[in-house]
C-alpha positions, 0 to 999 in steps of 0.5 A, spaced: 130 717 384 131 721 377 132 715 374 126 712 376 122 716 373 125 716 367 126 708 367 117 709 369 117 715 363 120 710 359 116 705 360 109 708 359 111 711 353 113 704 351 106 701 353 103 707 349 107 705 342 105 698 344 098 699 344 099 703 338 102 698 333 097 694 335 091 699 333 094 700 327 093 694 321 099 697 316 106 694 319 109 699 314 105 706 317 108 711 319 104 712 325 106 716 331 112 715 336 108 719 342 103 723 345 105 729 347 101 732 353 102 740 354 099 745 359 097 751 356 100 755 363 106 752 361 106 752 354 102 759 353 104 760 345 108 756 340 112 757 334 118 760 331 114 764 324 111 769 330 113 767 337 121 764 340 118 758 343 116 752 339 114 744 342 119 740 345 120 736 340 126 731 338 131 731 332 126 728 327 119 729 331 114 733 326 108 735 329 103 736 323 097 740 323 091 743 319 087 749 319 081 752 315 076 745 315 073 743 314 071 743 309 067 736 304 070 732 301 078 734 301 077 733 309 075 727 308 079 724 303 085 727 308 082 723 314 083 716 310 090 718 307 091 719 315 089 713 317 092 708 312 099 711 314 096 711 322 098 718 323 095 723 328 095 731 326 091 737 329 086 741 326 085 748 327 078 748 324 073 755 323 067 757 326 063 756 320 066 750 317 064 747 323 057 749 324 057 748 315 059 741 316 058 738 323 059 732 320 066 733 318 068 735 324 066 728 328 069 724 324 076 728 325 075 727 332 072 719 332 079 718 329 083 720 334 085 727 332 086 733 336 081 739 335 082 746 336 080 753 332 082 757 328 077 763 329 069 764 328 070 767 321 077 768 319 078 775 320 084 779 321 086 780 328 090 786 326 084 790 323 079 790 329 077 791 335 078 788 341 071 787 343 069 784 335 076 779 337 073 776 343 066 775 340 071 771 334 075 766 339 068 765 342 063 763 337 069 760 334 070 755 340 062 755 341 060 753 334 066 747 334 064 744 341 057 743 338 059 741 332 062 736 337 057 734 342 057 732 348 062 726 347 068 729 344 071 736 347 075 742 343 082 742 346 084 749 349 088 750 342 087 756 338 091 759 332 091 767 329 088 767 321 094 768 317 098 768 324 097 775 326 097 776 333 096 780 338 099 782 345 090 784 347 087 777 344 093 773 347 092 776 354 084 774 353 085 767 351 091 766 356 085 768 361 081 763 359 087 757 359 087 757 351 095 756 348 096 760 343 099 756 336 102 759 331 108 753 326 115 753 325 114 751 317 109 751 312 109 748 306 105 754 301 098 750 300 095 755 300 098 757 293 093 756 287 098 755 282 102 750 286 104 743 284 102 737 290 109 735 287 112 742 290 109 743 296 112 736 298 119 739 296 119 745 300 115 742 306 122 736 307 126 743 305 124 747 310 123 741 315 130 741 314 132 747 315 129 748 321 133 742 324 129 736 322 124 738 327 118 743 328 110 744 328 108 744 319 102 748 317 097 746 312 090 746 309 085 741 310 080 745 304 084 744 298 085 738 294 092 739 292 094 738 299 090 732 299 094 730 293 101 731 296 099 728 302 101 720 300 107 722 297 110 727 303 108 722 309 112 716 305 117 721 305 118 723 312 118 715 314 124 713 308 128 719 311 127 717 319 121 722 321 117 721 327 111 724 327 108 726 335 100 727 337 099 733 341 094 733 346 091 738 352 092 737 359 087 741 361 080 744 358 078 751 356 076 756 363 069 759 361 068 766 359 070 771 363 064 776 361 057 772 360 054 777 357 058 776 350 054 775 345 056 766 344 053 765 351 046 769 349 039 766 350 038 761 344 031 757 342 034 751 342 038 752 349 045 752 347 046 760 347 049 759 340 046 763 334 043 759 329 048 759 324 053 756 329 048 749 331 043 749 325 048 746 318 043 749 313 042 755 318 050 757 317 050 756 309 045 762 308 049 766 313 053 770 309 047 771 303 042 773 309 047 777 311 048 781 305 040 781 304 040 784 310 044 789 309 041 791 302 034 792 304 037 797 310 041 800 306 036 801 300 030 804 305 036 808 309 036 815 307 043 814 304 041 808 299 035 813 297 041 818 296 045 813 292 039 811 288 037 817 285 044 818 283 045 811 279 038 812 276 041 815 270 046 810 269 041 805 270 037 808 266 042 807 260 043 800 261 037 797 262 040 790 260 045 790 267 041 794 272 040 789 277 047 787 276 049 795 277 044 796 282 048 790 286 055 793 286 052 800 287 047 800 292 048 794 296 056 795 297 054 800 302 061 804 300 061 811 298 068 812 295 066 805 291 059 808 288 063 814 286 068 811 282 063 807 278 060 812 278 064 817 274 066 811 269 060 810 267 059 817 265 065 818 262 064 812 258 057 815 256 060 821 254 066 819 250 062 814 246 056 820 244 063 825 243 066 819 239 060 819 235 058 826 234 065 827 231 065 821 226 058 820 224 058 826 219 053 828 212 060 826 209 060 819 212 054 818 212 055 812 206 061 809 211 056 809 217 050 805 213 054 800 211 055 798 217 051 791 218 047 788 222 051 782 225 057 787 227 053 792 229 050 787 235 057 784 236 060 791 239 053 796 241 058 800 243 063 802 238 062 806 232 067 803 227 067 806 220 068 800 216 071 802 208 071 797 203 078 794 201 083 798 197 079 805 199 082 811 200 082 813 206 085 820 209 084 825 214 079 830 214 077 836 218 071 832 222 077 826 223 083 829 223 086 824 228 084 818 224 089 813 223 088 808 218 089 800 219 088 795 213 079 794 212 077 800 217 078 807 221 078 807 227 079 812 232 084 812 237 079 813 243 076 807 241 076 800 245 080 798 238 085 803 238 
């Protein structure tokens, strides 16, 4: 009986790479060796970076897998990468990208790929509470599955930002029949300093050693990963790699709580905010929210309080008070207020010192011969200039002077 189950196994698995091969109109390509079906209740979390447990792969199988899109045109420009070489992936994808970029997310999903999700913003899990954790996973899965529509549905998928879990949340999206993802090994395209010629080392390094098998992290949000992909697929076809295509076996179960605010009343029915089933709705969401924030904080008694403190800056600074105003008002951050605060007085206060000691009766030649042009270049500072060859020592008004070639300057001085 064992056997033929295997022998029937054997043969769906060589249907499936048949009706594969004839799909795929390059001979040469990658492609995908199988399809691996999983069930989240028998499968909860994977991924050897954050849990024991990872897919069950064969020697040479890799899962690959995206997260943070998408994002135009890098996405897109991976999407053809993927199809010319035939290869399947999974994308974690945010919220936000996908209420952003709809479009996007259907062309991932007409193209065979798997969908899951990657949060609503992108928020720590280890810095917030449960409730605001919950309020993540769900608007992350309502935004996507719009994004999607009716004809395609988001895989019970989810993966924490920067894979900081935690036991609450994993015990939530276990309630709702979603596995948890983590990855066994990455290859660093986050970095902005780094080479498409060096992620693809460290991926075929850390492939390695990871017993040429496991699930790969990388980002569908950056053209150098775009760049590094061709290479790293011919790669992994030239030293005898498999890539497998994950798929759900099951769908998500609705939200235990109906009453969070995904599922609230909505004027277009769908019970999502505007932001997470309108485009441009979601590109103005972070603006809005930082208008919003600054018209309740400048009429809060707290703002008003904060106001009248930077009046007197403000008041020095004519030029930059709205970009002032801005970082102290609006930031909404005492300690932050205070801090600029002191700097901005005690910049005023050593200039009007530095002053009071240099500009003398006994300078003031010095002072007057200071021009027009140098004065409008540094506002701020009160050099001495002297002629060439001029003696210069110190004096009772400046007895901490020191000379350089051309100029005096004092050692508080930006110059100094």
């Amino acid at each position: 009986m064992f056997k033929l189950g295997a022998l029937v196994a054997a043969s769906l698995l060589a249907i499936g790479a048949a009706a594969h091969a004839a799909e795929c109109d390059n001979p040469d390509a990658l492609g995908v060796s199988r399809t691996l079906e999983v069930d989240p209740a028998q499968l909860p979390k994977i991924g050897t970076m954050s849990y024991h447990d990872s897919l069950p792969l064969d020697d040479h199988e890799i899962v690959i897998t995206f997260d943070d899109g998408p994002l135009p045109p890098h996405t897109e420009k991976i999407l053809e990468i993927m199809a010319a070489q035939c290869v399947k992936a999974t994308y974690f994808m945010i919220g936000k990208m996908a209420a952003a970029y709809p479009e996007s997310v259907r062309k991932v999903a007409a193209a065979g790929h798997t969908i899951g999700t990657h949060s609503w913003s992108h928020p720590w899990f280890t810095r917030m509470s449960m409730d605001k954790a919950r309020d993540e996973i769900d608007r992350g899965f309502s935004s996507v599955q719009a994004a999607l529509g009716d004809e395609h549905k988001v895989a019970p998928f989810f993966r924490f930002p920067g894979l900081l879990h935690r036991a609450d949340s994993e015990a939530y999206l276990a309630e709702r029949g979603i596995m948890v993802w983590s990855v066994d090994f990455h290859g660093d395209d986050w970095h902005h300093r780094i080479s498409p010629q060096e992620i693809v080392k460290r991926v075929m390094t850390r492939l390695a050693a990871n017993h040429n098998r496991g699930v790969l992290l990388l980002h569908d949000i950056h053209a150098r990963t775009a760049a590094a992909l061709p290479s790293l697929l011919t790669q992994l076809k030239e030293q005898g790699y498999k890539v497998v295509h994950v798929v759900p076996a099951t769908e998500i179960k609705p939200a235990p709580n109906s009453e969070t605010p995904v599922a609230s009343a909505s004027p277009d029915g769908t019970g999502l905010p505007a932001a997470a089933t309108n485009p441009a709705a979601a590109r103005r969401a972070v603006s809005a929210a930082v208008a919003a924030v600054a018209t309740d904080r400048t009429d809060a008694e707290v703002g008003a309080g904060d106001a009248a403190k930077a009046a007197p800056v403000l008041a020095d600074h004519p030029s930059s008070a709205s970009a002032m105003r801005k970082r102290l008002v609006l930031r909404n951050n005492h300690a932050a207020f205070a801090r600029r605060l002191a700097v901005a007085r005690n910049r005023q206060g050593t200039q009007a010192r530095f002053a009071a000691a240099h500009v003398t009766p006994a300078r003031a030649a010095a002072v007057t011969r200071l021009t027009q042009a140098h004065a409008a270049v540094t506002p701020r500072r009160v050099v001495l200039i002297h002629r060439a060859g001029a003696s210069a020592r110190p004096t009772q008004a400046c007895a901490n002077c020191r000379v350089v070639p051309g100029k005096r300057v004092h050692p508080g001085s930006p110059r100094a």
